[in-house]
N, C-alpha and C positions, 0 to 999 in steps of 0.2 A: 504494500500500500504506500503512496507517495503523499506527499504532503503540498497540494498546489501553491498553497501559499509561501511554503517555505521557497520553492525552486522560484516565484516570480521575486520574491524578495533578491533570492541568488542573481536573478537574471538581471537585476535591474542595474547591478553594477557594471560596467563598460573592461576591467581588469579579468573583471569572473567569467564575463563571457569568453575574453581573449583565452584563458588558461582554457577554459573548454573547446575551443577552438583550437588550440597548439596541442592538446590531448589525442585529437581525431587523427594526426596524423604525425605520433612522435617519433617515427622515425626521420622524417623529414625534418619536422620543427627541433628538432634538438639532436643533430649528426652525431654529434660527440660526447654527448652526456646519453643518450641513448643505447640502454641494452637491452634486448625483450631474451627476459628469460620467466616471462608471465609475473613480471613484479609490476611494472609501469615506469613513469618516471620519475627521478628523485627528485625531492624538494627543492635542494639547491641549484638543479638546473633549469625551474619555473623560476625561481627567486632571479637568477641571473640573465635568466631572460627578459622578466619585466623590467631589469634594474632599478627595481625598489627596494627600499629597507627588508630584511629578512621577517622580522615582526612584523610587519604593514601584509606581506606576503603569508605568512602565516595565519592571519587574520580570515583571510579574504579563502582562503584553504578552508579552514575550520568551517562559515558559512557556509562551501561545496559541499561539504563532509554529511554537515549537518542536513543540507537541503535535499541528501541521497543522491546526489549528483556524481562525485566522485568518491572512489575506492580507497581509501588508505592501505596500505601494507607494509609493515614491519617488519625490517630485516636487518638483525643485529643494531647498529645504531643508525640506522637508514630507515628514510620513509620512502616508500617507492608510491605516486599515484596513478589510478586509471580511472578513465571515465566507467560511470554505470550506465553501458548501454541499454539496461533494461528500462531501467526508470526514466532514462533521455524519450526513448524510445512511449511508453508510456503517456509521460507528460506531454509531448508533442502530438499524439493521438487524441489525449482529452482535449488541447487546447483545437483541434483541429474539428472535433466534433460539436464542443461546447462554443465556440466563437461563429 
C-alpha cells in the first residue's frame, strides 16, 4: 500500500525528483561510482552529484525512503539506493486513473 500523499509531498521537490531520475538509469548517470551487484547506488555518489551539503542530501533521501519511493540497502558501512519500481509504478497508475 503507498501512501499518495507522502510521494506528492516527495515529488514536489525539484532535487527529489532529479535523484529519481538519475536512479532510472544508474548506470549511465553515475559511470564511476556505479556497481550493480543488486545493491543500487551509494549515497555519496547522489550526494556528489547534486553537489550539495551531504546532510541537505540526506535529508531529501530520508523523504524518498519514507514516501516508498526508494530502497535503502545496507552494506557494511554503505548505503547503497534503488528506486521502488513497484510503488513508482503504482502511484503513476492511480495518478493516471484518478486525474
Amino acid at each position: 500500500m503507498i501512501d499518495t500523499n507522502l510521494i506528492h509531498k516527495a515529488l514536489a521537490n525539484p532535487l527529489r525528483r532529479d535523484i529519481l531520475a538519475w536512479l532510472r538509469a544508474p548506470a549511465e548517470t553515475f559511470p564511476n561510482a556505479y556497481v550493480n551487484h543488486g545493491r543500487g547506488v551509494p549515497v555519496h555518489a547522489i550526494q556528489a552529484r547534486s553537489g550539495l551539503a551531504q546532510s541537505t542530501v540526506s535529508m531529501h533521501i530520508a523523504v524518498l525512503v519514507e514516501a516508498g519511493l526508494l530502497v535503502p540497502k545496507r552494506v557494511g558501512q554503505w548505503i547503497f539506493l534503488s528506486r521502488n519500481e513497484e510503488a513508482i509504478r503504482t502511484f503513476t497508475e492511480q495518478v493516471r486513473v484518478h486525474l
